[in-house]
C-alpha positions in Angstrom: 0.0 0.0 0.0 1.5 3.9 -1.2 -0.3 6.0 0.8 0.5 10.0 -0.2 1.6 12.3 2.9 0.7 16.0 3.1 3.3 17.3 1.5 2.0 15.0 -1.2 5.5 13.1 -1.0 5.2 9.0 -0.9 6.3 6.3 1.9 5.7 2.4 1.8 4.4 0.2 4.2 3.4 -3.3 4.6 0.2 -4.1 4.9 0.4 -5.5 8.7 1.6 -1.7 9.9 -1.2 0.0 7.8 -3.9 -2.7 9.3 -2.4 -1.3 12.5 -2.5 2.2 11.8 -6.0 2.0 9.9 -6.8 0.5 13.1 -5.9 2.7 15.9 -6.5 5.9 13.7 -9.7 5.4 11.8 -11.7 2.8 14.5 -12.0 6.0 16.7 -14.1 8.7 16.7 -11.6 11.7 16.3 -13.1 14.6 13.9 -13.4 17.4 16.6 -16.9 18.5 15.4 -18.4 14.5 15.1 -17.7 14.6 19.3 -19.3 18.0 20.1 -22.4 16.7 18.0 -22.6 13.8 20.0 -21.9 15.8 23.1 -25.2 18.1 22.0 -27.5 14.9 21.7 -26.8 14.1 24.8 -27.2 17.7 26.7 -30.7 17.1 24.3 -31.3 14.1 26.3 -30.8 16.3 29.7 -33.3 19.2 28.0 -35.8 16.5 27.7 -35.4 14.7 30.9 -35.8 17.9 32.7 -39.4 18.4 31.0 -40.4 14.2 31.8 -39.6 14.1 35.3 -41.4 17.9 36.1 -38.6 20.1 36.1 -40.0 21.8 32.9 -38.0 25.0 33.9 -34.6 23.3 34.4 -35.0 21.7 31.1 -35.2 25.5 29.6 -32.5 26.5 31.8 -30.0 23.9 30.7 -31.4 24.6 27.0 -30.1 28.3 27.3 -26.9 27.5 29.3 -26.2 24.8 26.6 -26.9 27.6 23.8 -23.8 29.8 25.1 -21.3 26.9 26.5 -21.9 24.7 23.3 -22.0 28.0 20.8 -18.9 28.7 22.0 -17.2 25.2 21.3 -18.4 24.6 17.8 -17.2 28.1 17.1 -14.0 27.2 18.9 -13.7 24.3 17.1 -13.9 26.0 13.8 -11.4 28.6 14.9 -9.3 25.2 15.6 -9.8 24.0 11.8 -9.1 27.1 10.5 -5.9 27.3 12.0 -4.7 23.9 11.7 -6.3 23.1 8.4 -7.6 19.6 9.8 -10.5 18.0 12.0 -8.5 14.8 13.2 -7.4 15.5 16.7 -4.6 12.6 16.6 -3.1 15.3 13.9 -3.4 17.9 16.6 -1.6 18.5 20.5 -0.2 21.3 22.1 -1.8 23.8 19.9 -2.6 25.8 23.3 1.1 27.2 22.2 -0.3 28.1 19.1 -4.0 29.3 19.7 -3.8 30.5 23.1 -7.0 32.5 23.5 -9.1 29.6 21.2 -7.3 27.3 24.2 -8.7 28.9 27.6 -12.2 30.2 25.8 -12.1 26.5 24.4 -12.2 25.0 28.2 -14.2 27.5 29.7 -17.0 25.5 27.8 -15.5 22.2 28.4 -15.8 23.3 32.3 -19.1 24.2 31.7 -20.3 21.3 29.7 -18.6 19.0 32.8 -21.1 21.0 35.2 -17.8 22.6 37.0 -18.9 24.6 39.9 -19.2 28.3 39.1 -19.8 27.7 35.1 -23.1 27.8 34.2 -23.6 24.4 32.9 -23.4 23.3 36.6 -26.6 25.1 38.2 -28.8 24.0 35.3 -27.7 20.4 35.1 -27.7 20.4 38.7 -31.2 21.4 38.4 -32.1 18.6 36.7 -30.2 16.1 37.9 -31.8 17.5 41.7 -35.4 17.1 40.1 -34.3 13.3 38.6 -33.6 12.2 42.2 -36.7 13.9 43.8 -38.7 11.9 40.8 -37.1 8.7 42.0 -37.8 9.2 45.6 -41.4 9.5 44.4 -41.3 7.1 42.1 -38.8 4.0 43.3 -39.3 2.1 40.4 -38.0 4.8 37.8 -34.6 4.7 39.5 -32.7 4.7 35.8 -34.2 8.4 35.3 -31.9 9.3 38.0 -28.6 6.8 37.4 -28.4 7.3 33.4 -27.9 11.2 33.6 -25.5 10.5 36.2 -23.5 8.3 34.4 -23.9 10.5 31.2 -22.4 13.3 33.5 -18.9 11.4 33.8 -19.3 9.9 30.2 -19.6 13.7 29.5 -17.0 14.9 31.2 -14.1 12.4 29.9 -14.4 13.0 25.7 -15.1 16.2 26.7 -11.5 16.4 28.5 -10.7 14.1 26.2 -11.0 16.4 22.9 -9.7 18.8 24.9 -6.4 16.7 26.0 -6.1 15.5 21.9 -6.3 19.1 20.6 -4.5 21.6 23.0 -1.9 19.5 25.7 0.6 17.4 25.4 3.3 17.5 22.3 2.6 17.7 18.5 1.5 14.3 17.3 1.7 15.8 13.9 4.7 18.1 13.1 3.8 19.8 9.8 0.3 20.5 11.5 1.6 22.1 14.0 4.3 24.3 12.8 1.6 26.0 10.2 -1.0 26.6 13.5 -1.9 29.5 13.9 -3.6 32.1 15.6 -7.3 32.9 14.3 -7.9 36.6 13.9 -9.7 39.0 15.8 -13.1 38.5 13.7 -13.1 34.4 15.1 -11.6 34.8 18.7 -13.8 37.7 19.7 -17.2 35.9 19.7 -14.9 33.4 21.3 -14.1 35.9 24.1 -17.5 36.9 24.3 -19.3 33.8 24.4 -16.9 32.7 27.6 -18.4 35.3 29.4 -22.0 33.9 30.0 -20.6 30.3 29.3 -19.5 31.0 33.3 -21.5 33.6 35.0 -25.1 32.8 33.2 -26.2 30.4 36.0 -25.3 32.8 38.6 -27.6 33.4 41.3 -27.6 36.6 43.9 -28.2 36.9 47.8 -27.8 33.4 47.9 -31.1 32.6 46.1 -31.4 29.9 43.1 -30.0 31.3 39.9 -31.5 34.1 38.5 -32.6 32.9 34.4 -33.9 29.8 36.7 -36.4 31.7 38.5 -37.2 33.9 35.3 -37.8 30.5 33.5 -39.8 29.4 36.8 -42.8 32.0 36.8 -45.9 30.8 36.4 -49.5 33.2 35.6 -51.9 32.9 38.9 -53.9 30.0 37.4 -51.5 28.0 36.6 -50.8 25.0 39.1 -48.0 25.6 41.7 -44.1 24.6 40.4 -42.5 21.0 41.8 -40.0 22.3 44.0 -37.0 20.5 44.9 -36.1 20.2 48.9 -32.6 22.0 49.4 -31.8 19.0 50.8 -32.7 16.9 47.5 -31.0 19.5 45.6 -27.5 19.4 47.6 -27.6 15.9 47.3 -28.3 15.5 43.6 -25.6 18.2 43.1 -22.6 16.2 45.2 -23.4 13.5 43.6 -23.3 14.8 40.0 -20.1 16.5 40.6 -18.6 13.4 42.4 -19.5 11.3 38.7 -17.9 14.7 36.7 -15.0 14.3 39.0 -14.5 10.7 38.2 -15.0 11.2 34.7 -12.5 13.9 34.3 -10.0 11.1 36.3 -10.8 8.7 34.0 -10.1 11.0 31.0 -6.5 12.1 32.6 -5.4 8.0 33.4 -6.4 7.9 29.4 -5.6 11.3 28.1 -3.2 13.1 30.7 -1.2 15.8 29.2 1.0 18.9 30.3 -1.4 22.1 29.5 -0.7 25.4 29.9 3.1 24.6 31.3 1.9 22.4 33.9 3.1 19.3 33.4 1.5 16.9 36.2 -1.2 15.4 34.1 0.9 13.7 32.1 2.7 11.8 35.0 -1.0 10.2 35.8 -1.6 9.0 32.5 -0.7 5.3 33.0 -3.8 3.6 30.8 -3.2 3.1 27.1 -6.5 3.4 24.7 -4.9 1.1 22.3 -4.7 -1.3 24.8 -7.7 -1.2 26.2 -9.3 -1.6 22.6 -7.4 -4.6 21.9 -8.6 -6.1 24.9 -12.3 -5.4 24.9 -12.8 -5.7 21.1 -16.0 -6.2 21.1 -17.5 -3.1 23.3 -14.7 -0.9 20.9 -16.1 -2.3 17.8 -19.8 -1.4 19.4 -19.1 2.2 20.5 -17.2 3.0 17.4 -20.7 2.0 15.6 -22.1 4.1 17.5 -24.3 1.0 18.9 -25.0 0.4 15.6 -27.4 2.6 15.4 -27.3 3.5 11.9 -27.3 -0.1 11.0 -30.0 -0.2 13.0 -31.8 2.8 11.2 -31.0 1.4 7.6 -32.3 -1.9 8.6 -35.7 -0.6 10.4 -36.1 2.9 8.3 -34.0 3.0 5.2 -34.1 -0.4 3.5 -37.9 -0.8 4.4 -38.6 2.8 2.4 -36.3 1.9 -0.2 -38.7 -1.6 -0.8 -41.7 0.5 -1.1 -40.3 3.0 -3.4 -39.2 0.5 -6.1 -42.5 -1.5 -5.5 -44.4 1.5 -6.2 -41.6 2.4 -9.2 -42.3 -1.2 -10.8 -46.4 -0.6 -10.2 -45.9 2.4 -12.3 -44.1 1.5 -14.3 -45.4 -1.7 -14.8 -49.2 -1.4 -13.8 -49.7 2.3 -14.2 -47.7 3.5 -17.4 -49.3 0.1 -19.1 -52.9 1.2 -18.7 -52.1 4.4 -19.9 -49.8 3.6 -22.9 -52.7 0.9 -23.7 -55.4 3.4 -23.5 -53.3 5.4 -25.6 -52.6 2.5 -28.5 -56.5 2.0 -28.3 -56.9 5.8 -28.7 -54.5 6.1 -31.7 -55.9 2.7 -33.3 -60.0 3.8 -32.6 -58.7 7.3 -34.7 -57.5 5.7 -37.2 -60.1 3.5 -38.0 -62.4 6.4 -37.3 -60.5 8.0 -40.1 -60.4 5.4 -42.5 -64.5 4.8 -41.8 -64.8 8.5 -42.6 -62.6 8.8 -45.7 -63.4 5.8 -47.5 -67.1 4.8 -46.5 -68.6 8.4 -45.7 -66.3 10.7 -48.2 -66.9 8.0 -50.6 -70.7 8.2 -50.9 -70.6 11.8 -50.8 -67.8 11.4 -53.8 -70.0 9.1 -55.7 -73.1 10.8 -55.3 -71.4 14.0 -56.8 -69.6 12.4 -59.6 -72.9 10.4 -60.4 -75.2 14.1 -60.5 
């Protein structure tokens, strides 16, 4: 196999090192936007578990918290592309060098994303994580409403500290990738600068009270029923423990990931797991999470294939059915004219003709 570098220059390998590298580089999922898209379905899933289990407002909250923190990632993201001129984060590392302000704007909606405390992402998922657990305690047998946002707040916060490890810490893991980074201009990094801004202070609150867009979202005309309110204690609860699984995600994503960022190099010395390895020896669960559950086998098989049978059943029934009734009606048209046509000019011309010529 020739594969064709950048540079557009040409290296051979055998085929067992490229079934390696085709391996470990294209079995993962490493385009930069492909994780913040996933990352948004599941803040969706937050949105609309806020609404299900009666904390309608702190579904809206999180939806407007989301809008700023994830706003200002996909923009960061593009400021990242436009600098490096890829998507692949294995091409990427230590562009924090490079892209400084992209960098810290970048993980100010990372840390909000991870429901940090004092970012803004961490009052409104708090809020529904606090309303998940009071749902439980009145409903004991719904008790996976409460322990699947949970876990989807550590699965949340390691590829989100992952991405972030893969793109700005560590070294270059590509060379010629990173010596033409760059800087985006002013026109990219200012939304960037501004959209940090209420990625951490939206959720605030004042005088102690519960934060302020919160209770905006919470108010309610005269006749409507009162809101489900949440017992501080319920609330303090749901909050430790959602920041005790963002905790353990973000551990799990530095024994994976670990990297020296922003000159501080202790991360890297707690890295001690290997994602390769840990593919190799779970290929099954690696092969079902790079499918993405097989989910869009899933859809072709239920959605796709199914509408693709009915469209050329009803092609061949026009074709076939349809278009032959009509073209037949058609020839029977055509042939009727005809000897419509021949009755007229030889039977009824004729008598008129022969009735002249005989007068």
């Amino acid at each position: 196999f020739v594969p064709i570098t950048r540079d557009r220059s040409v290296f051979i390998v055998d085929s067992d090192e490229y079934k390696a590298f085709h391996h470990v580089m294209v079995k993962v999922m490493t385009d930069i936007k492909k994780v913040l898209a996933y990352s948004t379905v599941s803040q969706l899933g937050y949105m609309m578990l806020g609404l299900g289990v009666g904390g309608w407002a702190a579904g809206l909250f999180h939806l407007l918290t989301h809008a700023f923190f994830k706003a200002l990632m996909f923009l960061g993201s593009g400021s990242v592309i436009h600098g490096t001129g890829t998507q692949e984060m294995p091409q990427m590392g230590g562009l924090w060098r490079k892209m400084p302000i992209t960098a810290v704007s970048f993980l100010a909606g990372v840390l909000a994303i991870c429901g940090i405390p004092l970012f803004s992402g961490y009052y409104s998922k708090d809020a529904i994580i606090a309303h998940s657990l009071l749902f439980w305690r009145g409903n004991p047998s719904h008790i996976l409403l409460f322990l699947l946002p949970t876990v989807g707040a550590a699965i949340t916060a390691f590829y989100m500290f992952r991405l972030f490890f893969m793109t700005f810490a560590g070294e270059p893991r590509d060379q010629h990738v990173y010596e033409h980074a760059h800087e985006s201009k002013w026109v990219m990094w200012v939304p960037l600068a501004v959209l940090a801004v209420p990625s951490v202070i939206v959720g605030y609150g004042f005088n102690g009270e519960s934060p302020l867009l919160e209770r905006i979202l919470s108010f309610r005309p005269p006749h409507v029923p009162s809101l489900i309110l949440v017992p501080h204690e319920i609330h303090e609860m749901g909050g430790m423990i959602a920041l005790l699984a963002v905790i353990a995600g973000i551990g799990m994503s530095i024994l994976f990931y670990g990297s020296s960022v922003f000159g501080i190099g202790f991360f890297k010395y707690l890295r001690v797991l290997d994602p390769a390895e840990v593919s190799r020896h779970f290929p099954k669960v690696h092969d079902f999470l790079v499918h993405k559950w097989y989910f869009d086998e899933l859809y072709d098989l239920i959605l796709v294939r199914p509408s693709l049978a009915v469209a050329r059943f009803c092609r061949a029934f026009d074709w076939n059915v349809l278009d032959w009734l009509i073209d037949g009606a058609a020839r029977v048209t055509v042939w009727w004219s005809r000897m419509d046509g021949w009755f007229d000019f030889r039977v009824i011309d004729g008598i008129v003709n022969w009735t002249s010529d005989v007068v």
